[in-house]
C-alpha positions as CSV (number, residue, x, y, z in Angstrom):
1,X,0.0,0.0,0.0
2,X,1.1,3.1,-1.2
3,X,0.0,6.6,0.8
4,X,0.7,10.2,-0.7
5,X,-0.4,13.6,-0.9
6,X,-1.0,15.5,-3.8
7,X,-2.4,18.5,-5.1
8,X,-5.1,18.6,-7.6
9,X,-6.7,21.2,-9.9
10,X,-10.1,22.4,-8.7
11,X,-12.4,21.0,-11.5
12,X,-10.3,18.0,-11.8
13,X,-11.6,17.8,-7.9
14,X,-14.7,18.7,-9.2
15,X,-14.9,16.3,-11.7
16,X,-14.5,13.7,-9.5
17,X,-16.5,14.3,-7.0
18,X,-19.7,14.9,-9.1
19,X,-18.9,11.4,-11.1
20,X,-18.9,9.6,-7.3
21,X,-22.0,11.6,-6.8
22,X,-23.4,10.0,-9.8
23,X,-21.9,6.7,-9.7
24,X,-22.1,5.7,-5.7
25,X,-20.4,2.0,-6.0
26,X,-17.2,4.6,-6.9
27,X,-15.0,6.0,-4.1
28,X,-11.8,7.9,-4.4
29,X,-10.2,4.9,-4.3
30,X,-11.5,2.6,-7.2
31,X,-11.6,6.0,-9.2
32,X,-7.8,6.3,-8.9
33,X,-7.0,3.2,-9.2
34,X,-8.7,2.9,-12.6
35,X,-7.6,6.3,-13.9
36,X,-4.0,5.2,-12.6
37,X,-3.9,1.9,-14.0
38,X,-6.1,2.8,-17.0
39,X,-2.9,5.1,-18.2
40,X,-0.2,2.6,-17.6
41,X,-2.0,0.1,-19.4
42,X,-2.6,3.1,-22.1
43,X,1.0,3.7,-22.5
44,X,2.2,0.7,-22.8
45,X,2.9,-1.1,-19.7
46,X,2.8,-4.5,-20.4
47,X,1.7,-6.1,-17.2
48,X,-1.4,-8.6,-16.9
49,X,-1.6,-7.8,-12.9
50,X,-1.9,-3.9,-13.8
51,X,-4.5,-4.8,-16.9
52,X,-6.6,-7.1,-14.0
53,X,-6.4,-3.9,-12.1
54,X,-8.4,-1.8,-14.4
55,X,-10.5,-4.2,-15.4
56,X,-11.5,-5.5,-12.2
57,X,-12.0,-1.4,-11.4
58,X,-14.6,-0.7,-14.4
59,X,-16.2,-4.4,-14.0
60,X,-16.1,-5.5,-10.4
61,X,-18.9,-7.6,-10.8
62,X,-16.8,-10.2,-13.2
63,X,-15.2,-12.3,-11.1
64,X,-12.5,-13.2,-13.6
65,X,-10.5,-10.1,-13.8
66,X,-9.6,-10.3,-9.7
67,X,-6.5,-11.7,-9.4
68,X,-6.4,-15.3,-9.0
């Protein structure tokens, strides 16, 4: 587990908080780790445990993308 601080711009904050407004099976958490993993994945990290990640982020309810 990884903990840090960082600053974000206002209507990325924004953003975010009126898509978990929307969406309320998303936290902060799940949102980051999808965005985070989502943009590895997108720039070519080739790792099936980070590609799980995202999946298993957007599609919690399959079973198959949680690692094994």
């Amino acid at each position: 587990m990884v903990s840090f601080h960082a600053e974000v711009p206002e209507v990325l904050l924004a953003s975010m908080r009126d898509f978990m407004a929307q969406h309320p099976n998303w936290d902060q958490y799940r949102l980051f780790q999808a965005a985070l993993a989502g943009f590895l994945v997108q720039n070519g990290l080739n790792s099936r445990g980070v590609t799980r990640c995202y999946l298993a982020n957007l599609f919690p309810a399959q079973a198959g993308f949680r690692s094994p």
